[in-house]
N, C-alpha and C positions, 0 to 999 in steps of 0.2 A: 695224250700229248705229254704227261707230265711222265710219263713209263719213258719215253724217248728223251725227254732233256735229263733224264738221271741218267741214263746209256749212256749222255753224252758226254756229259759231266764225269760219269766214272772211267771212259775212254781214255778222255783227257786227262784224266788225274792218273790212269793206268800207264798211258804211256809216257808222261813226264817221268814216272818211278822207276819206270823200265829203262829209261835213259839213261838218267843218274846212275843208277846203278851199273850199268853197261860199260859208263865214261870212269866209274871213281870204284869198281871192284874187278880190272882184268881175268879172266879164265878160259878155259881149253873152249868152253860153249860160247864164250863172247864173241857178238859178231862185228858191235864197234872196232874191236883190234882184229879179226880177223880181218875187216878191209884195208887198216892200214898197213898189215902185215904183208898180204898180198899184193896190194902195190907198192912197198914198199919191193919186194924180190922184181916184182915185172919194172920197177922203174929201173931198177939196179942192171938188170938185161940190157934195158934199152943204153946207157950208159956204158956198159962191158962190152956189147955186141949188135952198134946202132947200124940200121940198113941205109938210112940217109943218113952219111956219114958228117954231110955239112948242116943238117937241122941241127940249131943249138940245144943244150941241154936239159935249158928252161926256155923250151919251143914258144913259139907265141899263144897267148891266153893258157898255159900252162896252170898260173893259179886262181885262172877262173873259172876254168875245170879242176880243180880240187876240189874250189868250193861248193859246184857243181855235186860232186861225189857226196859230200855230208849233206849238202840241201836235199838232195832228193831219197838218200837211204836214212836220214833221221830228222830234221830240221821240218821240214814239209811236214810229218807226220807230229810236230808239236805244233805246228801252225794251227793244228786242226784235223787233217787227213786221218791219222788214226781212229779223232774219236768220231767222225761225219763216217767214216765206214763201219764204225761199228753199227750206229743208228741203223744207215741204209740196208747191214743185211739182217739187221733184226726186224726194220719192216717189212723187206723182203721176205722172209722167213714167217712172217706174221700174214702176209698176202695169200702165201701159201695153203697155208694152214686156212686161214679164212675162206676161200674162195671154191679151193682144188682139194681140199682136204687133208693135201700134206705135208706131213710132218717131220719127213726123215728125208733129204735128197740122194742118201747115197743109196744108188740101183745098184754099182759093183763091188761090193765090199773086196780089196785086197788086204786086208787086215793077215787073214791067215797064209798067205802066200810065203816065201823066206824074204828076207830082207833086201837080199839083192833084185829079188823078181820086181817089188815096189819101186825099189829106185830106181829101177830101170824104166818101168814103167810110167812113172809121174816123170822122169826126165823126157823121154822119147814126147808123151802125149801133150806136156808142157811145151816141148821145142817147135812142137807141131801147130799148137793155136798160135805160138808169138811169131811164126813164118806168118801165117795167115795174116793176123794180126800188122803187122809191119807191113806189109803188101799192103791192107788199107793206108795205112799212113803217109804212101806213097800217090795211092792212086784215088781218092778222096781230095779234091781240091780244100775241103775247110779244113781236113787231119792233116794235110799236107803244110798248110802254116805252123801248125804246132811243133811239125817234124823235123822243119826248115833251123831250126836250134839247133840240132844235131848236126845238120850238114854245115852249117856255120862255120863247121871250123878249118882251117887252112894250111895247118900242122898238124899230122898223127900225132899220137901218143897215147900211153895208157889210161890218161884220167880221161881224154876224149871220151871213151865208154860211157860215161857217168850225165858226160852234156846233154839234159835233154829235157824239153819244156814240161813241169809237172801232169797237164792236159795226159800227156800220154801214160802216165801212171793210172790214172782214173780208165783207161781206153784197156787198156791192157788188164787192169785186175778188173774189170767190169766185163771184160770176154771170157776172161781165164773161168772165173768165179763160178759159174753155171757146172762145165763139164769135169774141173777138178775136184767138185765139191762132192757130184756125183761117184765118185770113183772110192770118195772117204779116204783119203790121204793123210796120214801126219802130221803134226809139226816138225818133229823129227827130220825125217823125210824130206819135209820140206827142207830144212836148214842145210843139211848135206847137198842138196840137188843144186839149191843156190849159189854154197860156195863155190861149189864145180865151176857154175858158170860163168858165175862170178870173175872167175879166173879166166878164162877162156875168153870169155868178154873183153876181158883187159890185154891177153894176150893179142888177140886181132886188131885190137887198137894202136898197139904197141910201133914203136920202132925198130922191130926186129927182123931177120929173116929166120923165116920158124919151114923147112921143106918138109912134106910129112909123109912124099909119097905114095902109097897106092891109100893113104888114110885121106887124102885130101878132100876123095871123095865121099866119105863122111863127116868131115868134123872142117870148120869153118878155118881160116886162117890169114894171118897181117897181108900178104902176097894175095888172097880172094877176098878176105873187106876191106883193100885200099881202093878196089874198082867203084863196089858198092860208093863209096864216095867223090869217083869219079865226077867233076865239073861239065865233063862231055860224058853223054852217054849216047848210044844206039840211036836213031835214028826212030821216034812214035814210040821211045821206050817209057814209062815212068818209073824204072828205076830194074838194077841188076843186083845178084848175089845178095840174097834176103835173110840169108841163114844167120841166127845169132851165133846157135853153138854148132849144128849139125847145119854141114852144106850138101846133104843128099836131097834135101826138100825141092833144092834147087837144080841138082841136077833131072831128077823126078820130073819137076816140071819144067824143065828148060828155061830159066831163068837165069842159068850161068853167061858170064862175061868177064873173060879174061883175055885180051889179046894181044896184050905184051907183059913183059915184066912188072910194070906201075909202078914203080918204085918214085921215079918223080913225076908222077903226073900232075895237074891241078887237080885241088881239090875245091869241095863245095855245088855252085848252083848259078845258073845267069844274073847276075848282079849280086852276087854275093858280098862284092868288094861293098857294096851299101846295105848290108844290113848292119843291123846296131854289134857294137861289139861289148855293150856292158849288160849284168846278168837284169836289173829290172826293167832295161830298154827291150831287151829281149824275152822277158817276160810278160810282155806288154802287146809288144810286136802284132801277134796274131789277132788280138782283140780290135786292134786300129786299122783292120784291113780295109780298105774303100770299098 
């Protein structure tokens, strides 16, 4: 037990110093200003080149989705989440060993492959569990409350991306965690693959009209995840256009839904107009279900 509250303790001390350092020493590796930087160009778009030309600029809950954006890619993980995962996979990693014998998860080493082969590879196999992934989230009645944060919201935009109840941080890197780990991936790697989507993420949220033509059919976009949050949907559906960054998964399994423009459609969920509109009413939310 006391192996575990040191893990914990140096989590948390690890990633406080990681922060700081992140907020108070700018560089080409940093990811604190990589996301500001990034949305900073995508909000600029949406402002230059806005598709609803009458949503205002500072759309509604605009900076509660900011806030959204730092609570869940650093703030969350000083709460606690950095150092409670590191604990969870060193016991994991300790079960392992104990039990099954093993000691090393990765069955595929890409280590020697080129550089591009990896990042190709951990993007593709990445894109592939958080389709899956998100399809729970959808069609899980209890993951579906957690989800219902995301849909919440009633104006596109880039920081929309970012809106989304901590719960499904835990759900996602708790799926991910098994078959990326197996593969022996980078951090590197990792960091690259992020940013990409990072972007991409924010692009589809965006206020823009982004045509991509015969790419549409791989790669997600504002025009196919305005439907995704379509307030009406298909008729016995629990939800359309799944894809975060790639929408092949979707066309793959027929899960695509586009049949107009969308441009103004509603957004959100049947009674949406009543859910809570502040960040710890709504982090609350799913816990007070009847």
């Amino acid at each position: 037990m006391e192996k575990y509250v040191e893990i914990f303790l140096n989590g948390y001390r690890g990633y406080a110093n990681y922060l700081w350092k992140e907020v108070m020493h700018p560089h080409w590796g940093n990811y604190f200003y990589w996301l500001i930087g990034i949305s900073l160009v995508v909000y600029g778009l949406e402002l230059l080149f806005p598709w609803r030309k009458n949503q205002p600029a500072l759309r509604r809950d605009f900076w509660l989705d900011v806030f959204y954006m730092f609570f869940n890619f650093f703030l969350f993980g000083l709460v606690g989440y950095a150092a409670v995962s590191d604990v969870v996979v060193h016991a994991f990693n300790d079960l392992l060993a104990g039990v099954f014998g093993v000691r090393n998860l990765v069955a595929i080493n890409v280590a020697n492959l080129p550089g591009w082969a990896q990042l190709l590879i951990l993007f593709v196999v990445r894109d592939f569990i958080q389709w899956n992934t998100h399809r729970l989230l959808h069609r899980v009645p209890q993951l579906w409350e957690f989800h219902k944060v995301h849909h919440s919201v009633l104006q596109m935009g880039f920081a929309a991306h970012l809106r989304y109840h901590f719960v499904e941080t835990l759900v996602y890197r708790s799926i991910e965690y098994i078959p990326l780990a197996m593969i022996g991936f980078g951090i590197q790697e990792f960091i690259i693959v992020h940013l990409f989507t990072l972007t991409i993420g924010h692009l589809n949220h965006a206020n823009i009209y982004l045509p991509l033509g015969p790419l549409q059919y791989i790669f997600n976009s504002p025009q196919m995840h305005i439907w995704h949050h379509a307030k009406e949907l298909p008729e016995g559906s629990y939800g359309v256009n799944y894809g975060l960054t790639l929408s092949i998964w979707d066309y793959l399994f027929k899960t695509v839904w586009m049949p107009t423009n969308g441009r103004d459609i509603a957004l959100g969920f049947p009674k949406v107009e009543k859910y809570p509109h502040g960040f710890f009413s709504q982090m609350i939310k799913p816990f007070r279900r009847s």
